[in-house]
Each structure stands twice: as structure tokens, then as C-alpha cells.
C-alpha positions as CSV (number, residue, x, y, z in Angstrom):
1,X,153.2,34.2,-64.3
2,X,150.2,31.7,-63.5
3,X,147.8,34.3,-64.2
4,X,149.0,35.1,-67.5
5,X,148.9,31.7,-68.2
6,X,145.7,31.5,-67.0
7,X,144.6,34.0,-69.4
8,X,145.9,32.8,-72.4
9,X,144.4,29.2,-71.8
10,X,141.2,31.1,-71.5
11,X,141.7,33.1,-74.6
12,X,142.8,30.3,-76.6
13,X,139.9,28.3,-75.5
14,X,136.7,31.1,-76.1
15,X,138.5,31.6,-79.6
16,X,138.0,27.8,-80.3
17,X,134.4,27.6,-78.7
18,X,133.8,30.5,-80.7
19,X,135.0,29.2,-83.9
20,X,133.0,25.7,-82.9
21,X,129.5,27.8,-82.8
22,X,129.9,29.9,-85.9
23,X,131.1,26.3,-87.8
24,X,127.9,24.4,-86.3
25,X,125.5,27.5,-87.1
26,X,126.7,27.5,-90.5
27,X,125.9,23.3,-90.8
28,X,122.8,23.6,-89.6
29,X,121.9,26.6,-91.5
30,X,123.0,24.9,-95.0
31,X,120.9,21.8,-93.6
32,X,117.9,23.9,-93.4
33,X,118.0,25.3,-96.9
34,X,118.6,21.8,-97.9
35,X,115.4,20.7,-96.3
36,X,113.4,23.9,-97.2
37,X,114.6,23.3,-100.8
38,X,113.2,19.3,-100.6
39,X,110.4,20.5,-99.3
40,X,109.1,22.7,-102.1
41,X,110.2,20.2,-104.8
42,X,107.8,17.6,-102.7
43,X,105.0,20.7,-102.8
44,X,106.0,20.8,-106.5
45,X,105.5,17.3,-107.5
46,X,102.5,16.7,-105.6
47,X,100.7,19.6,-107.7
48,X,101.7,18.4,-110.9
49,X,100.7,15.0,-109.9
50,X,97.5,16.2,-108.8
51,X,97.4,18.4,-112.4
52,X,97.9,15.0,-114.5
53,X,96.0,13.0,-112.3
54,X,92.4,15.8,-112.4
55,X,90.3,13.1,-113.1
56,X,91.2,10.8,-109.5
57,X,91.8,7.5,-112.0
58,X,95.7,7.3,-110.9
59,X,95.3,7.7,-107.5
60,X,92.8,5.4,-107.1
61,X,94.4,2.6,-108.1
62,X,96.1,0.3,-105.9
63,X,99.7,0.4,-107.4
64,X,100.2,4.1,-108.5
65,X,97.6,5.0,-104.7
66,X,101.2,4.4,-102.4
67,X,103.4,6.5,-104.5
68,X,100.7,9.3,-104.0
69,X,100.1,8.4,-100.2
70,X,103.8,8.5,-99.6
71,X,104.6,11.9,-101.2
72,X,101.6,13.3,-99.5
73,X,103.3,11.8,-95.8
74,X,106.2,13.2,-96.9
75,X,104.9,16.9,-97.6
76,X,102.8,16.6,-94.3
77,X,106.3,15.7,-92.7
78,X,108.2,18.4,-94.0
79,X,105.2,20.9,-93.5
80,X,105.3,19.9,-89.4
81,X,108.9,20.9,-89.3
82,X,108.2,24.4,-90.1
83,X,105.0,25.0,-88.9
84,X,106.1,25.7,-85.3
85,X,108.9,27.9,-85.9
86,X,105.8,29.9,-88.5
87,X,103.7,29.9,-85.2
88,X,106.3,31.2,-82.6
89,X,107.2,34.1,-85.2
90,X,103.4,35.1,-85.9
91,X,102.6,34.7,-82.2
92,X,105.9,37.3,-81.3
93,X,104.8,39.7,-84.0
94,X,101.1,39.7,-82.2
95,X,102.7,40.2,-78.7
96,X,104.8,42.9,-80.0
97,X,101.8,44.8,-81.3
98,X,99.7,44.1,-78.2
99,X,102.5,45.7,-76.8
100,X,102.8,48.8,-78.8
């Protein structure tokens, strides 16, 4: 009788662990879109800034210089997020052709 008990505690519980994993993969999955997503509208807007501003006369001045400085911080923020998980991928695809 204590056994069976036992095992239906232990069920009940790996059925709710599991349900807790899947439900936290699924945040941080949408979380990651949200932030690849950011990311290329910052990549976006710094090229089109870059496109309007050819000549270097907004972005050297002082007042429209921080708005330019701070979405280039933020693109060089969002690009270090990613870059190591880009480097541990190409690094496993060269081990597995070493291997092969």
C-alpha cells in the first residue's frame, strides 16, 4: 500500500516537473525571438541612419552624435548575445568534420 503510494507521488510529481520544463522552454524560447527580432530592427535603423546620414554631418554633431552612439551600443550589445552561441555551433560543425 506504501509503495503504491509511493509511486503515484512520484508520477504525479515528474508529470509536473515535466510540464514546468516544457512551460519555461517555451518562455525563454518566445524571449529569444523577441530579442532576435529587436535586434534586426536595431541592424535596420542603424543602416538607414547611416543611408540618410552618407555625408557624416548628423553624426558629427554633438546632439543628434548620442542618438547614433547609443543605437550602435545597443547593436554591439545585442550582437554579443549571439555571437557565442554562432561560435559554439561553427566550432561543433568543424569537430564533427575533423571527425569524419
Amino acid at each position: 500500500m506504501i509503495i503504491e503510494i509511493l509511486l503515484c507521488l512520484s508520477i504525479l510529481y515528474s508529470i509536473f516537473v515535466s510540464y514546468t520544463a516544457v512551460a519555461a522552454l517555451r518562455r525563454i524560447n518566445q524571449y529569444e525571438d523577441f530579442i532576435i527580432k529587436f535586434q534586426q530592427i536595431i541592424e535596420y535603423a542603424t543602416e538607414k541612419m547611416k543611408v540618410v546620414d552618407a555625408s557624416g554631418h548628423y553624426e558629427s554633431d554633438d546632439e543628434t552624435d548620442f542618438f547614433f552612439k547609443q543605437l550602435k551600443d545597443i547593436q554591439e550589445l545585442l550582437n554579443s548575445l549571439f555571437e557565442i552561441e554562432e561560435e559554439q555551433q561553427s566550432a561543433s560543425k568543424n569537430k564533427n568534420k575533423k571527425e569524419k
